[in-house]
N, C-alpha and C positions, 0 to 999 in steps of 0.2 A: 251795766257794770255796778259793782259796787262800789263805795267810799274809796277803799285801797285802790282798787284798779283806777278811779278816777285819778286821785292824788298823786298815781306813779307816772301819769301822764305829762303832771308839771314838775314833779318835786321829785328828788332821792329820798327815798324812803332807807332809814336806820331803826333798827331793834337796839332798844335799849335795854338790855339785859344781860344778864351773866348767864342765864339758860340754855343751853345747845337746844334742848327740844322744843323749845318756844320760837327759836330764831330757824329752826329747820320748817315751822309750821307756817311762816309768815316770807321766806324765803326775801328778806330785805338786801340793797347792795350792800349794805357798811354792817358793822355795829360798833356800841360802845360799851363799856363798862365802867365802874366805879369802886371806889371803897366799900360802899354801903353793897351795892348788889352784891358783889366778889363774898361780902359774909352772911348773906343773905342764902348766897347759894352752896356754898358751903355746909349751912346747916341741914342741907336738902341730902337727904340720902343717897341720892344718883349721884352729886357731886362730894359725898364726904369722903369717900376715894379718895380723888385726887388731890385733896389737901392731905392725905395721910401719908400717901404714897410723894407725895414733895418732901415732908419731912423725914421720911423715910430712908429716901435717897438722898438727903442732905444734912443729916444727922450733924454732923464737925463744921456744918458751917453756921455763920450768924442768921440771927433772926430776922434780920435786914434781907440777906443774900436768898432766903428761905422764901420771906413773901415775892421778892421779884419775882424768884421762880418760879411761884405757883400764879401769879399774874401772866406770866408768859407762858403756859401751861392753856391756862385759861384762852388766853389771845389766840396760840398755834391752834385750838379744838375748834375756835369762833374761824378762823379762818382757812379750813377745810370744809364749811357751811357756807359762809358768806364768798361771793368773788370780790368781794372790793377790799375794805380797811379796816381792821379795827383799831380803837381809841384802848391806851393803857395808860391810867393814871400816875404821876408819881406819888410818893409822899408828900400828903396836906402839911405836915409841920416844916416842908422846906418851901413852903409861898413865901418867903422874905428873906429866901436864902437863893442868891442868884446864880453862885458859884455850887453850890448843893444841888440844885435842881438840875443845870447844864451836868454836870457829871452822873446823876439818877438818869434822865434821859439818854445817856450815852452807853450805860451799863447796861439799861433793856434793853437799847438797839446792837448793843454785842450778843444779848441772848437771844432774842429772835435771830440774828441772823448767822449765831451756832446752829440752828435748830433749823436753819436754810430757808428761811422766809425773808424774803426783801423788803427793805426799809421803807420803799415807798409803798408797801403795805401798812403800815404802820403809823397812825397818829400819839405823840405822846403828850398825855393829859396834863397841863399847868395851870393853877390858879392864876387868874389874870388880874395878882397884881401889878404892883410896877418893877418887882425885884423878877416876878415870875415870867414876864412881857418881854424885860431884859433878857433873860436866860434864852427866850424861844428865838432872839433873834439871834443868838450864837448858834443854837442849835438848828436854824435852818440855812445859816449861810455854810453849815454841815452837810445838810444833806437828810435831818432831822427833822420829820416835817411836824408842824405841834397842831394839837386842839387846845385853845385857849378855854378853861372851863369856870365855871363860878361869875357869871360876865351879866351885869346885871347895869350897866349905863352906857352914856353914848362916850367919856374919856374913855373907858377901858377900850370901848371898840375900836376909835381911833385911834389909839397909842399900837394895840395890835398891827391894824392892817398897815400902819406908819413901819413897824419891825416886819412884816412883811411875813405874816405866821400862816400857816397854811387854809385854819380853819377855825370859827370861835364859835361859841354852842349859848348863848343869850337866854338864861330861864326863866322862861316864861312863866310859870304855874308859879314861883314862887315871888316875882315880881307882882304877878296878881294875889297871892296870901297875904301878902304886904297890902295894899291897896285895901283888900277887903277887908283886912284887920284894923287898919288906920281911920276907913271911915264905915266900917258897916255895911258897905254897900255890893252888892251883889253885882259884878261886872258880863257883859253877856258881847258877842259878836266880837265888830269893830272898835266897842267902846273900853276892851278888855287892855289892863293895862300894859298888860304884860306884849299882848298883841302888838300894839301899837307902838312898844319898845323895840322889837323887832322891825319892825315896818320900818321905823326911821336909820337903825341901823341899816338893813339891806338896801333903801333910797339912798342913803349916802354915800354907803360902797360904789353901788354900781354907776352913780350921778358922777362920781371922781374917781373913775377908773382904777378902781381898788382889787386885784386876783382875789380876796382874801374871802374860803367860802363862809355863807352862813349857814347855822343848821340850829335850829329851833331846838329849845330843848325842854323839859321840866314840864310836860303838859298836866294839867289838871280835870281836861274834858276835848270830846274831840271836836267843838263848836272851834278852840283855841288853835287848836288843828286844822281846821280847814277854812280859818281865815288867813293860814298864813301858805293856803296852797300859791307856788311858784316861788318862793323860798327855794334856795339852791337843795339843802336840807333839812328834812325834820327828823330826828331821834326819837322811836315814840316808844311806850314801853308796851309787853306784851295784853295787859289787859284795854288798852288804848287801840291796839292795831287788831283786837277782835270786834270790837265795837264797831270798827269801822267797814270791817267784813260783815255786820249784820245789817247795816244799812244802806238803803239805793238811792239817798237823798242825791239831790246834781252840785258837786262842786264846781266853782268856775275860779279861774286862776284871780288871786289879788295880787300880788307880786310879778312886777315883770320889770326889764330892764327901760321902756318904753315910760313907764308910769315914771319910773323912779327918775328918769330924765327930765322931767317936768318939776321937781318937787324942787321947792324954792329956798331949800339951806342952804348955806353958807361954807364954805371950807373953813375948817377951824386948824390953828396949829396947838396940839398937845406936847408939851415937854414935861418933864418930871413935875415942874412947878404946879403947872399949869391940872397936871393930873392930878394930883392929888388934895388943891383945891379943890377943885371941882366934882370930884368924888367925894368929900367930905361936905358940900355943900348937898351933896343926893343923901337922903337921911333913908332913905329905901337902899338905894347901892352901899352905901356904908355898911347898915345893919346885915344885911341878907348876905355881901361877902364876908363881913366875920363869921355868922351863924355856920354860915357852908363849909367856911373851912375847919371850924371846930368841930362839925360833924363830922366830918370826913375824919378827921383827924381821929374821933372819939372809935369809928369803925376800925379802923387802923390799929388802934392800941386793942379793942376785941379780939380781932384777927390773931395779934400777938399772943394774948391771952391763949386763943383756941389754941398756937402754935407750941407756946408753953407745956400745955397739960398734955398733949401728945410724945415731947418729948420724953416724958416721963413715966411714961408707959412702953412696957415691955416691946 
């Protein structure tokens, strides 16, 4: 077998992409999407369609109502491929808006389930702050299930699985940018930071009977990949999940419920307080969820842009 076929034996395998024809080629359970891929693919010819054809059909309504649409456009096409879930992001500029976010999440899950897709189809993407953490716990004692996304320490993860959110996506590749930008050094296997950030988060879940899945995300190699096989789930993107079809190296599961029984943390209590010292004491989680969300946010306002200059054509 190959890498893939090994990895599907412990792990859920997600495509991380906005591509139909990448996520048709790799035939993953889930997927996810993003701000950044959604304008990534967009600019792709096969998909400049369906952004044309959303504003098209939606000429009289706001620029707001326009992108959900085409986010949910996107989501119904992903999941006519995919048999599991996809991930729909909200708006990055409402991570510190808790009352904003809870009513974004409620208005895509009116649209999907116009469109006759079932909610529990459906994960809604929130930054994991603590306004964002708040929001997913209204939004699942709905019926709204969330991907906690942007999750880059161990408060955010505990404050999540304490609200009780469905699923948090912990990035990897860019906790290790961080590392290897701070000290120069090349991180490889077990020793990779980002790795090992995950590790403890899934230990501590599964040590204190926590539902709440993990799914790896942000990879930068697939070495980062298949140290973290047995991980509930990995999100990987489509040049990541060919790589791994080219190789028959042997993965063996490092994550298990069994290991992480033994690992000798402590139960912590996170509260508000308590969060966001302790976030602000991680000078890695600090920098890396501002950066995320002002990216996010900066695709977001492109998006808009592209949405603009369409309207104004014939």
């Amino acid at each position: 077998m190959n890498q893939l076929e090994q990895l599907r034996q412990y792990t859920t395998v997600v495509a991380d992409t906005g591509d139909f024809q990448s996520i048709q080629s790799y035939t993953p359970q889930d997927s996810t999407t993003n701000p950044s891929l959604i304008v990534k693919a967009v600019q792709k010819d096969a998909y400049a369609s369906l952004l044309e054809k959303t504003v098209r059909d939606n000429r009289e309504k706001s620029t707001e109502e326009i992108i959900d649409r085409l986010l949910v456009s996107f989501g119904c096409e992903i999941l006519k491929i995919v048999p599991g879930r996809v991930s729909t992001e909200t708006d990055a500029r409402l991570s510190f808006d808790t009352e904003g976010s809870v009513r974004k999440g409620r208005e895509l899950i009116t649209l999907y389930e116009a469109a006759g897709i079932d909610r529990e189809r459906v994960l809604i993407k929130i930054a994991s702050t603590w306004e964002g953490i708040e929001a997913a716990r209204v939004l699942e004692k709905e019926g709204i299930r969330c991907n906690m996304t942007l999750l880059f320490s161990m408060p955010q993860a505990i404050a999540c699985a304490e609200a009780g959110v469905q699923l948090i996506s912990p990035f990897v590749g860019r906790i290790y940018d961080w590392y290897k930008k701070s000290t120069g050094t090349e991180y490889t296997g077990e020793n990779d930071p980002g790795v090992q950030s995950v590790r403890r988060i899934y230990n501590y879940y599964r040590k204190f009977g926590y539902k709440t899945e993990v799914m790896g995300a942000s990879f930068r190699n697939t070495s980062q990949i298949t140290e973290l096989a047995g991980c509930d789930l990995l999100t990987i993107s489509p040049e990541l999940l060919q790589k791994l079809t080219e190789s028959s190296a042997v993965i063996t599961p490092r994550l298990s419920p069994e290991t992480a029984a033994k690992d000798p943390v402590e139960k912590m209590a996170v509260d508000e307080k308590a969060f966001r010292y302790m976030l602000n004491e991680d000078a890695m989680g600090t920098e890396k969820l501002s950066e995320g969300i002002r990216l996010f946010c900066a695709d977001t306002v492109k998006l808009e842009q592209m949405i603009a200059k369409l309207r104004q054509s014939p």
